[in-house]
C-alpha positions in Angstrom: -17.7 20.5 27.6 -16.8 17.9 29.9 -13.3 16.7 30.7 -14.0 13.2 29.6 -13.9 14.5 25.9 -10.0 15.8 25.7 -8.8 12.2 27.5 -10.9 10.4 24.5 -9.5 12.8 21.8 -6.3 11.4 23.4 -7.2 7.9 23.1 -7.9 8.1 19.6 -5.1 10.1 18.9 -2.8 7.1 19.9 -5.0 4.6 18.8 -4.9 6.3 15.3 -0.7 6.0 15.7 -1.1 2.5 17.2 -2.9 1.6 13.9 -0.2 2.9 12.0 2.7 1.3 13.3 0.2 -2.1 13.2 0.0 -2.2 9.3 3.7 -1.4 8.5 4.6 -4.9 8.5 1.3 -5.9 6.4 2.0 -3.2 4.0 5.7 -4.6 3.5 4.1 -8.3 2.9 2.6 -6.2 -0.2 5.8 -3.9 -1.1 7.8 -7.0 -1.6 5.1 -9.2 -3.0 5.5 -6.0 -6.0 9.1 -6.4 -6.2 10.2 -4.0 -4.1 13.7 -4.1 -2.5 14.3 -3.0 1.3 16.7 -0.4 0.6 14.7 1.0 -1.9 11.4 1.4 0.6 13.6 2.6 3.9 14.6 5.5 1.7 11.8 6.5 0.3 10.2 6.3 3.4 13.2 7.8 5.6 13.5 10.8 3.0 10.0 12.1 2.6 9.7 12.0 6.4 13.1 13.5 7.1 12.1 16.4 4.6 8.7 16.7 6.0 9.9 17.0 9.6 12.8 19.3 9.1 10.2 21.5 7.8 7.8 21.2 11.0 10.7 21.6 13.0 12.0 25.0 11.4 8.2 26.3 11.3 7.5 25.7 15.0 11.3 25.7 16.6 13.8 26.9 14.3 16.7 25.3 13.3 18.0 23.5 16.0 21.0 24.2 18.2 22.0 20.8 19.9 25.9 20.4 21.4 27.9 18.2 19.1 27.1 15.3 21.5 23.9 15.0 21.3 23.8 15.9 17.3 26.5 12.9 17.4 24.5 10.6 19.6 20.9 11.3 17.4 23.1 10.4 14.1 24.3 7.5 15.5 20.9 6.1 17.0 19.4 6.7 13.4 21.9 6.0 10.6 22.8 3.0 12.9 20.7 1.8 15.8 16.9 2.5 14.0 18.3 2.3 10.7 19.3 -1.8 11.5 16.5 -2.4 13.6 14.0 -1.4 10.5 16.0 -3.3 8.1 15.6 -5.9 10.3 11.8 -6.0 11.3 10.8 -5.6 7.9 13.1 -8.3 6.4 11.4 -10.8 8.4 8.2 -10.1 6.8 9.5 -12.0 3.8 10.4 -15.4 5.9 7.6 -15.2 9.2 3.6 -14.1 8.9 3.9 -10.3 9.8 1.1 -11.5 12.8 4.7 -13.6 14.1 7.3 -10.6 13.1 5.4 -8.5 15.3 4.8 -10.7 18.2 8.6 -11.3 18.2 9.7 -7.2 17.8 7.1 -6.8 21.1 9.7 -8.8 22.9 11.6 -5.4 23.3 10.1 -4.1 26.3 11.1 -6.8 28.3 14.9 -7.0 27.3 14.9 -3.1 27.7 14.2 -3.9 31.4 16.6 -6.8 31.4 19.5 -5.0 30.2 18.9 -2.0 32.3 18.5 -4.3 35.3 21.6 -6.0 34.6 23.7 -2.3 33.7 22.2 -1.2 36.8 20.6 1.8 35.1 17.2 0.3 37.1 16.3 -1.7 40.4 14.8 -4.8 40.1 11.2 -5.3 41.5 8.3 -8.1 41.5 6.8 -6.4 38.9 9.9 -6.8 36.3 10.1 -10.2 37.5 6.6 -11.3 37.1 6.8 -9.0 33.5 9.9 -11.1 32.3 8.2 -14.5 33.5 5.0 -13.7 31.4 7.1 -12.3 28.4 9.2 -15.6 28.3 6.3 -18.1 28.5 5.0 -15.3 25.9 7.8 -16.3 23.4 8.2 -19.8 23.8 4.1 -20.6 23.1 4.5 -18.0 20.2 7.4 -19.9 18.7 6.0 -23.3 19.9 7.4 -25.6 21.9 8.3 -27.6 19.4 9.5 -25.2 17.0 7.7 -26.9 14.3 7.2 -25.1 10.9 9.3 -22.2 12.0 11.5 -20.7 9.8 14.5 -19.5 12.0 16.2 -17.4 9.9 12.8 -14.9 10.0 12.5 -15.6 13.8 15.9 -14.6 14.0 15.9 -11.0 12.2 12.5 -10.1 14.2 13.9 -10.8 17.8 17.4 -9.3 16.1 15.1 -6.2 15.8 13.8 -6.1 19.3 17.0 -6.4 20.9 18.8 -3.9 18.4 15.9 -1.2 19.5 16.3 -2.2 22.6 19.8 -1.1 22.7 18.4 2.4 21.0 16.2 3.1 23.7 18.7 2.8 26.2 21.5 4.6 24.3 19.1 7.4 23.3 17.3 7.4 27.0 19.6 10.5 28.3 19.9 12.3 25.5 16.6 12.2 24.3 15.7 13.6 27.6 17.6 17.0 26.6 15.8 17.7 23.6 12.1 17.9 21.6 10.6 14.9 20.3 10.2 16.7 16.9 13.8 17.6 16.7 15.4 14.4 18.1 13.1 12.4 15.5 14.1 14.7 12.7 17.5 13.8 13.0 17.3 10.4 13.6 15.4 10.2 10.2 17.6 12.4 8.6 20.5 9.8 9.4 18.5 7.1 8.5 17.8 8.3 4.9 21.5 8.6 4.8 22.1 5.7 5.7 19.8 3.6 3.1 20.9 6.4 0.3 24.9 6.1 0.4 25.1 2.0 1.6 21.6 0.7 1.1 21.1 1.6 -2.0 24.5 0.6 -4.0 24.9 -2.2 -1.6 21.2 -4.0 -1.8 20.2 -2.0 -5.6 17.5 0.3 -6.6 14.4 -1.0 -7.4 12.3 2.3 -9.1 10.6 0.3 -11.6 7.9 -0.6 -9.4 4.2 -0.8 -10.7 1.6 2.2 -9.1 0.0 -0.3 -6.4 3.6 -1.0 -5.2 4.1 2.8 -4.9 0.8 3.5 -3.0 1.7 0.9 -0.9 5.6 2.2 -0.2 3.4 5.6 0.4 1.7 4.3 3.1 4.6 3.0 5.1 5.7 6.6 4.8 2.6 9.0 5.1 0.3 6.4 7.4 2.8 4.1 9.7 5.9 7.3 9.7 4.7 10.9 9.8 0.7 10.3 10.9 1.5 7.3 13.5 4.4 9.9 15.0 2.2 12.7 15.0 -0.5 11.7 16.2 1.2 9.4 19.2 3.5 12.7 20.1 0.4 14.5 20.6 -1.4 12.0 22.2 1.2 11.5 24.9 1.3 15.5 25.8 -2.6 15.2 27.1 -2.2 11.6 28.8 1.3 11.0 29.8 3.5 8.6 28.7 2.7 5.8 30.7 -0.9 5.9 29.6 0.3 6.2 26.1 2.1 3.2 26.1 -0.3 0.6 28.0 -2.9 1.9 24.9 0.4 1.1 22.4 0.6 -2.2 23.3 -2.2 -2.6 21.0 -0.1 -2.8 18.5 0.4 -6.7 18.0 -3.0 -7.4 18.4 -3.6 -4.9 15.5 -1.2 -6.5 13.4 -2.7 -10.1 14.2 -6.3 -8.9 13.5 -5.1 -7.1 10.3 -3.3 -10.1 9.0 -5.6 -12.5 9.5 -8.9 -10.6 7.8 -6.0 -9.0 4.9 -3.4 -11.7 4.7 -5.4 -14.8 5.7 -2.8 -15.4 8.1 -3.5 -17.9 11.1 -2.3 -18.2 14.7 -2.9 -21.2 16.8 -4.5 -21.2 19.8 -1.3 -21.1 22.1 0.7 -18.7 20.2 -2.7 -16.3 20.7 -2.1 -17.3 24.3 1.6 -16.2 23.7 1.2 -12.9 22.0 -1.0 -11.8 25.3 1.4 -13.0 27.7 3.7 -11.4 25.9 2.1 -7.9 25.9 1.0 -8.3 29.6 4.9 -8.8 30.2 5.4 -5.1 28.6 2.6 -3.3 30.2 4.2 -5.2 33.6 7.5 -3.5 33.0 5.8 -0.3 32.2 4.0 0.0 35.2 6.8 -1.1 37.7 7.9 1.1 40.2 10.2 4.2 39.3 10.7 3.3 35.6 13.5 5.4 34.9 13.8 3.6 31.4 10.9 1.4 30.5 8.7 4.5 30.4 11.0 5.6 27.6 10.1 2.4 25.7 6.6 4.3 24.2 7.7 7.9 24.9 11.1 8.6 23.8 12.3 6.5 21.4 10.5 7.9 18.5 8.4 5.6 17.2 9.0 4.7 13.4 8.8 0.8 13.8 
């Protein structure tokens, strides 16, 4: 067997989690279009993955025994940080084309290296320059110049999410160094769940009365875009590395674009195409730089539920 075949198993493996995460906003374009309210979908989804994960984590590494830090820390980065920053993305499916929402959320890369420039937690180099420079031309040809046709209050909850996650990535960069991805992502969507159960839900109302289609739909936020996508990328990143694993990640948007136009019949002009690359290019930039202490952890420990 050659030793091509376990890098392209890897490929696909991410590629199959890239997918994933690409149709969670697409699918939420459909959950609400069936009446569906947010709180009611982020605990479904949260729950069953929470409950699904707590029992991988027990089969393959017992119950785990964290110091009251870090079990603080992981509750705090899902029942607050990843909790908002879902809320958030998926909200601004209802105002912005999902192609748009996840164009904007890809802006998180960047401001990860921006804030951990600034906080000193990395160096600056040319790379982060130039990745910041493309990223910002990025945004302003996605928006347009002219901001015509925009609705702000959608542009405002999807950049809202990317700099909310990237405030999780950098909280959770040291302690998610000090434990599994499996356990650290069972916690997180443990909290999460909590989160949506005990304020989500009497704050925002339940919404069970939803037709079958609307169920299959919230299903495959949770089974396809939550516990597949996370599997999938987690095992992925163990043969390639991290880095690798989130150059083929960035993916995502240009999923989501593809999948909107040929499902949702949704339509990007020419420069806001132009955008969306510069915008990824600006990631991958910050990625690759020199000694990335943090922006590595924007694909590899930050566990993915977008």
């Amino acid at each position: 067997m050659s030793a091509k075949q376990p890098i392209g198993f890897s490929v696909i493996l991410i590629l199959i989690s890239t997918l994933g995460f690409s149709v969670y906003p697409i699918m939420g374009k459909f959950v609400f279009a069936g009446g569906a309210g947010l709180s009611t979908v982020l605990f479904v989804r949260f729950t069953i993955a929470a409950l699904f994960f707590w029992t991988l984590t027990i089969w393959r590494e017992g119950f785990p025994r964290l110091p009251l830090k870090t079990w603080l820390t992981l509750w705090g980065m899902g029942g607050i940080g990843y909790s908002m920053m879902a809320g958030l993305y998926l909200t601004s499916v209802r105002y912005i084309p999902a192609s748009l929402a996840a164009l904007l959320l890809y802006a998180y890369p960047i401001i990860v290296t921006v804030i951990a420039i600034l906080s000193k937690q990395e160096k600056y180099s040319s790379h982060k320059l130039m990745g910041l420079i493309l990223s910002t031309l990025g945004l302003v040809s996605v928006l347009g110049v002219a901001l015509q046709g925009i609705n702000f209050f959608g542009v405002t909850l999807a950049l809202g999410s990317a700099f909310v996650y990237a405030i999780y990535i950098l909280v959770g960069n040291k302690v998610l160094q000090t434990t599994t991805s499996l356990v650290s992502t069972t916690v997180i969507s443990t909290s999460a769940a909590l989160t949506y159960g005990v304020i989500g839900l009497p704050l925002g109302g339940v919404t069970w009365n939803l037709s079958w289609g609307t169920w299959m739909w919230i299903g495959g936020i949770t089974l396809f875009s939550t516990i597949i996508a996370m599997l999938t990328f987690f095992q992925g990143m163990k043969r390639i590395g991290a880095t690798s694993a989130s150059i083929i990640s960035t993916m995502e948007p240009v999923m989501t674009v593809g999948l909107a136009v040929i499902l949702l019949d949704e339509h990007l002009t020419l420069l806001q195409v132009f955008g969306g690359i510069f915008v990824v290019l600006g990631g991958i930039l910050a990625v690759l730089s020199p000694s990335p202490k943090v922006t590595i952890e924007v694909r590899s420990a930050q566990n993915n539920f977008q």
